[in-house]
C-alpha positions, 0 to 999 in steps of 0.5 A, spaced: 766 660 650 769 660 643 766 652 642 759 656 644 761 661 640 762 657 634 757 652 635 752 657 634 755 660 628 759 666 631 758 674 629 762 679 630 759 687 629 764 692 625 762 698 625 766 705 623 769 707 629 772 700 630 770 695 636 772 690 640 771 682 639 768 679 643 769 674 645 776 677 646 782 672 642 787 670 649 792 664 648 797 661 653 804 660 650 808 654 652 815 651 650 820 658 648 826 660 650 825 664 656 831 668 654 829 669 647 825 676 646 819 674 642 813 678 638 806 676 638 802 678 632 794 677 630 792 678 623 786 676 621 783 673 613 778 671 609 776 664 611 773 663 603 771 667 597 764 667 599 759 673 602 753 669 606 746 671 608 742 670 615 736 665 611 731 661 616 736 662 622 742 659 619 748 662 615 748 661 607 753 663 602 749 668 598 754 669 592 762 670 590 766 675 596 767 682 596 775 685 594 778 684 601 783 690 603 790 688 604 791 685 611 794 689 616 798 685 622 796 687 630 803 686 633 801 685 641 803 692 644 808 688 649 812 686 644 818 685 643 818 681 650 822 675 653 820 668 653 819 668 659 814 674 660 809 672 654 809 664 658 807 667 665 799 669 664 795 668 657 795 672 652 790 677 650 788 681 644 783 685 647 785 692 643 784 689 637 779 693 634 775 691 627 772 696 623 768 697 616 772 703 614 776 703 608 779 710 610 781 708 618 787 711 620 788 707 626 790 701 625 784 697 626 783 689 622 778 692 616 773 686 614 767 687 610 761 685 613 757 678 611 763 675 611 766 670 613 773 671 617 778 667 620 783 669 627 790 667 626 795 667 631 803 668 630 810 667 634 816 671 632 823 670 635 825 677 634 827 683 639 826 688 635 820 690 630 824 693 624 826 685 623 819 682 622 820 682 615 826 677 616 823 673 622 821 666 620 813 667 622 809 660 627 803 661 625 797 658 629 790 657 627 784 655 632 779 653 627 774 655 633 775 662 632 772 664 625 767 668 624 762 672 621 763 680 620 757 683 621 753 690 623 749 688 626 747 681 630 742 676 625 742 669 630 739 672 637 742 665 640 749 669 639 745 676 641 744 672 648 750 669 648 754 675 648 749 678 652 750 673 657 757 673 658 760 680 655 762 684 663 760 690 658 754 688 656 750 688 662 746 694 661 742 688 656 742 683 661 734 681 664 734 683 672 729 678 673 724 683 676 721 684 669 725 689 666 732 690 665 738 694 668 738 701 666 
């Protein structure tokens, strides 16, 4: 789904109160310690210093960045868990909430809109959260994953996109009897 996603220029809509991505960041963990406790994190970055434009249906950089506010880390709320738990199902950030507010008291990932952003995906060896600032960081990038912050949505391909696969967007899904769902 991300491939489609990023195929088409993928836009994710902040909003003051915060909002889901969609799609929502899972990953499948391999290769740790079973015994080990491990935290799971998510941050996301600026993918460049550009601010972009939606002009005659493509993405376009329309000039230098905004100031970025400090990145806050979302450290998956299972965490600490053993090796073990994290290898057992994927994985996923579906609480991560971004938002376009300065002032967010909640701890939600704030962009600024018209950028382009970039998810990144880190595995710490660590039982306790107190020792994340002296744990040695795995960080993963999918490339696939970046997006655009957006208040509303510019390319209708990705509109119909998510409303084609998002479980909670059916109420903007056609019924096929010539109206839409209410």
């Amino acid at each position: 789904l991300w491939d489609q996603f990023h195929k088409l220029g993928t836009e994710m809509v902040i909003t003051k109160s915060g909002r889901r991505m969609f799609p929502p960041f899972k990953v499948r963990v391999s290769g740790l310690d079973k015994k080990a406790k491990y935290i799971l994190l998510m941050d996301i970055v600026a993918a460049d210093d550009c601010r972009y434009k939606f002009h005659n249906s493509r993405w376009m950089v329309a000039g230098k960045a905004d100031p970025e506010m400090p990145k806050r880390m979302y450290i998956h709320p299972d965490s600490p868990a053993t090796g073990e738990q994290w290898m057992a199902k994927p994985v996923a950030f579906h609480k991560l909430k971004l938002t376009n507010n300065i002032s967010d008291k909640h701890g939600f990932t704030i962009l600024n809109s018209m950028h382009k952003y970039q998810p990144r995906f880190h595995i710490v060896r660590a039982n306790d959260i107190l020792k994340l600032p002296y744990s040695t960081f795995r960080t993963y990038v999918f490339p696939e994953t970046d997006f655009i912050a957006v208040t509303a949505y510019q390319n209708d391909k990705i509109t119909q996109l998510k409303i084609d696969n998002n479980p909670f967007a059916k109420g903007f899904r056609d019924t096929g009897n010539g109206r839409r769902e209410k």
